[in-house]
C-alpha positions as CSV (number, residue, x, y, z in Angstrom):
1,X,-30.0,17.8,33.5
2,X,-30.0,20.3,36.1
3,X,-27.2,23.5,36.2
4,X,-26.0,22.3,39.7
5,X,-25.9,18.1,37.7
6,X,-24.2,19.3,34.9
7,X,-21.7,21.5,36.9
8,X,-21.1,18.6,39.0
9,X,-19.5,16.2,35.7
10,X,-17.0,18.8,34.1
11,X,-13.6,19.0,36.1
12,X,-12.6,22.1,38.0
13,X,-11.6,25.2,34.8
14,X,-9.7,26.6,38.0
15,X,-8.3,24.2,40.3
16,X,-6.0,24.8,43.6
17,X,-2.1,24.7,43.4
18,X,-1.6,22.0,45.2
19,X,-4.5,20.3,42.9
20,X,-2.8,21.5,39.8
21,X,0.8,19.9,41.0
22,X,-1.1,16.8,41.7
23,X,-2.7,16.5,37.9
24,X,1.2,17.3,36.8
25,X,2.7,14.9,38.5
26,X,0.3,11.9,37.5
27,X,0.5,13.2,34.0
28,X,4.5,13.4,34.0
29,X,4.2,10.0,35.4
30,X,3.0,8.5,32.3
31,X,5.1,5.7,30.5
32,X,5.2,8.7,27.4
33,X,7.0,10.9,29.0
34,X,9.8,8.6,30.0
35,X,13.4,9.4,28.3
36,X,15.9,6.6,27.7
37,X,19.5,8.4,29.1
38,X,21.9,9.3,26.5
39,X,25.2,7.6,25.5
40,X,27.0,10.5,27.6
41,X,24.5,11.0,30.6
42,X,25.5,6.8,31.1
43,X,29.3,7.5,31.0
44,X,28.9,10.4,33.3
45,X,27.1,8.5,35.9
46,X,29.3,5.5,35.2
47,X,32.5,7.9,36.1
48,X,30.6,9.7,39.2
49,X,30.0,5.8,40.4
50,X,33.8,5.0,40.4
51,X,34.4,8.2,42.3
52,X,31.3,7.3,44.8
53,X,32.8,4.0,44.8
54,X,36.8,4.7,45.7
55,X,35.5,6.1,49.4
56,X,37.6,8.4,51.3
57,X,41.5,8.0,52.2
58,X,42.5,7.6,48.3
59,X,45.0,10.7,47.2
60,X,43.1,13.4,44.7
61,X,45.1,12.4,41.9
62,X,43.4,9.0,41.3
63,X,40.3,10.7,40.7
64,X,42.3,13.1,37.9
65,X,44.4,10.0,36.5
66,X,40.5,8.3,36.0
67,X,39.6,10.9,34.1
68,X,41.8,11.6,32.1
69,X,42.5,7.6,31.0
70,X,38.7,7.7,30.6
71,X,39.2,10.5,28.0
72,X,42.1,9.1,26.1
73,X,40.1,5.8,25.5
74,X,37.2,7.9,24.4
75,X,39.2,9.9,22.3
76,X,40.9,6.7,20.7
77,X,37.8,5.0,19.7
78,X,36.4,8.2,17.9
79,X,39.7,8.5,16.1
80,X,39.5,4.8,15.2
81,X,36.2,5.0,14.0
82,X,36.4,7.8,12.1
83,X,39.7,7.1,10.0
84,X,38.9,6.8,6.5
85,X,40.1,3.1,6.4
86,X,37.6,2.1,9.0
87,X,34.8,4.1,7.2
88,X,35.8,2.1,3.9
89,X,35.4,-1.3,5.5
90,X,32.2,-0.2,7.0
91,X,30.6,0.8,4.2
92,X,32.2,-2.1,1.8
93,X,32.9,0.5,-0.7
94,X,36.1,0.0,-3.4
95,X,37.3,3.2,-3.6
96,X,40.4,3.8,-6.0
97,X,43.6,4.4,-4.3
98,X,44.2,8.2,-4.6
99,X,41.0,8.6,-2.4
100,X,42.1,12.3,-1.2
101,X,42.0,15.4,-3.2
102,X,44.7,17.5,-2.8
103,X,47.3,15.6,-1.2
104,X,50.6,15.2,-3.0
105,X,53.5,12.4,-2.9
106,X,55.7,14.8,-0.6
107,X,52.5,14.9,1.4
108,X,51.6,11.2,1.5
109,X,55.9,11.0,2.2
110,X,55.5,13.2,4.9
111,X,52.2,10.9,6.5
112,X,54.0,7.9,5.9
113,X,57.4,8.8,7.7
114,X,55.5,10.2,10.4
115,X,53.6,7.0,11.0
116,X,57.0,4.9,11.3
117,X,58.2,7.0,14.6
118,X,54.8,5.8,15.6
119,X,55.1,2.2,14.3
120,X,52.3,2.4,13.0
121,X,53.3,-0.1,10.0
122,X,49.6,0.0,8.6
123,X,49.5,3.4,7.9
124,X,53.3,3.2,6.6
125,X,52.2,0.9,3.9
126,X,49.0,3.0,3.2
127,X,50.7,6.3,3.0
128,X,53.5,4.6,1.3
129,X,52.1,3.0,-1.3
130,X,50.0,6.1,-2.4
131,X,52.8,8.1,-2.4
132,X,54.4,5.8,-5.4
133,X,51.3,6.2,-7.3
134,X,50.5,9.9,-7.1
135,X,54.1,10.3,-8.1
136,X,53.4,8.4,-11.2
137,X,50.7,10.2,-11.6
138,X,52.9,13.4,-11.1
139,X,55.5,12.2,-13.7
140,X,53.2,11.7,-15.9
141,X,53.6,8.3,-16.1
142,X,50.2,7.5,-14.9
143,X,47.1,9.1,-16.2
144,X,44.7,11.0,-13.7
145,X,42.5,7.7,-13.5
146,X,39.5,7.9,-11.0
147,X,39.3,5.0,-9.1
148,X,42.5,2.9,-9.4
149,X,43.1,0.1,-8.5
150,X,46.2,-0.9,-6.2
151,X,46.8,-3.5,-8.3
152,X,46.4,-1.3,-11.7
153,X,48.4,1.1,-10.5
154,X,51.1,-2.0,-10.2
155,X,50.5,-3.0,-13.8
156,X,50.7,0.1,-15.3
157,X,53.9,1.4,-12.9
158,X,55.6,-2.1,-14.0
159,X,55.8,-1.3,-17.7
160,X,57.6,2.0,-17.0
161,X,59.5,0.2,-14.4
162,X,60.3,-3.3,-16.0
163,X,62.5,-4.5,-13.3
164,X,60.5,-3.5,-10.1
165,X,57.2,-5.3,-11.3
166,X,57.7,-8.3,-8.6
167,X,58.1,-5.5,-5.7
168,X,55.0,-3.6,-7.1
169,X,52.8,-6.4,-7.1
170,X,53.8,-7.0,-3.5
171,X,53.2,-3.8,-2.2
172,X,49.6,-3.6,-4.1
173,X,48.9,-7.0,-2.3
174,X,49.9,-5.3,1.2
175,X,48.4,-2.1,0.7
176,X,45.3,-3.9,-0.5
177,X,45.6,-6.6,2.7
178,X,45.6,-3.5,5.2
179,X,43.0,-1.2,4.0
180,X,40.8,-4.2,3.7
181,X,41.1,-5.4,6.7
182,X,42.6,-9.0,5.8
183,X,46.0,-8.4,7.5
184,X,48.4,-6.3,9.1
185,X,51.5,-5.1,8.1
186,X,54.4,-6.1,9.5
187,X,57.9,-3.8,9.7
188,X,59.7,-5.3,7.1
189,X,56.5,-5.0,4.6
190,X,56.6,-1.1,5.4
191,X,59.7,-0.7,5.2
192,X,60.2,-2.2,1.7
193,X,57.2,-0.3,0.5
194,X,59.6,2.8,1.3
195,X,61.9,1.2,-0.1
196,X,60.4,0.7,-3.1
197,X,59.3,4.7,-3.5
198,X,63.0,5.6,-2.8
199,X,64.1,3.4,-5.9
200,X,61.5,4.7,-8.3
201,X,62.2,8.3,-7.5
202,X,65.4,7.7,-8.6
203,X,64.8,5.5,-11.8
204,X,64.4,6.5,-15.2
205,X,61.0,5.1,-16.4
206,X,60.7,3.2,-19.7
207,X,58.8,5.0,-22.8
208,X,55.5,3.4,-22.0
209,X,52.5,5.8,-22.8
210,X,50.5,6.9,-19.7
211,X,47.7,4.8,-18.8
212,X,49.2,1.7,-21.1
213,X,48.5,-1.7,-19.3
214,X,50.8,-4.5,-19.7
């Protein structure tokens, strides 16, 4: 093959500027290059569509209250999905019902009376019912057991506390109806599991050795 043949078949090594945005273009153009839009760049042009959409004549704070309702619902789903109740269900996972380090009954009281100017019942019964056991745990009438059962904790609570074992077992069934996501509580439920913490703060437990069961 001649020099002036051979030069012919190899491309350009210096080609124009407008050649070079050419060869760019057609290689940008490629399906590989093509980038699915992100969970926000969707929302973003789904909001910028509503405001493209309202046309002129509408006041300015429309656009604001859109906005902001927009937020607030995204906020609430994150919060939702990210409770530790929800993650639980998710996952399928038993956990016991002291699930948080650190947190004390006063604590859990102080959750659980927040959540009924909410009324938020759920989280009443939750907070509630976790705030009987860790102060069984802190009177040393329950043991520091990892993993307890709602229902355990019941047992073992009714042998210190003879004559609240029917109201025990009821408020392990709730608490174990909510977090599972069979049920929701209802006022009265809440409200008894209160109820129920108030009355065994101020009872004497029975002489049954930490961690018996019935």
């Amino acid at each position: 093959m001649t020099p002036r043949l051979a030069h012919l078949d190899t491309p350009p090594l210096d080609p124009s500027r407008s050649e070079g945005r050419r060869l760019l273009e057609d290689e940008l153009a490629k399906p590989r290059y093509a980038v699915e839009p992100s969970l926000w760049d969707r929302f973003r042009d789904w909001l910028l569509g509503l405001f493209d959409s309202t046309g002129p004549g509408l006041p300015s704070w429309v656009f604001g209250f859109v906005v902001v309702l927009a937020l607030v619902v995204l906020v609430l789903v994150v919060v939702l999905f990210l409770r530790p109740e929800a993650r639980a269900r998710r996952s399928g996972t038993d956990r016991g019902v002291l699930d948080e380090r650190g947190v004390d009954a006063t604590a859990y009281r102080a959750r659980a009376q927040s959540a009924v100017l909410e009324r938020d019942w759920d989280t009443v019964v939750l907070d509630g019912y976790r705030a009987i056991v860790a102060s069984g745990v802190e009177r040393t009438i329950l043991d520091e057991l990892p993993g307890r059962t709602a229902r355990e904790a019941s047992l073992e609570l009714s042998r210190a506390f003879a004559g609240e074992g029917e109201a025990l077992s009821a408020s392990a069934h709730c608490f174990d109806a909510v977090r599972y996501g069979h049920d929701s509580a209802t006022e009265d439920e809440a409200r008894a599991v209160l109820a129920l913490d108030e009355r065994l703060g101020r009872a004497r437990p029975g002489l049954a050795p930490a961690g018996a069961r019935p």
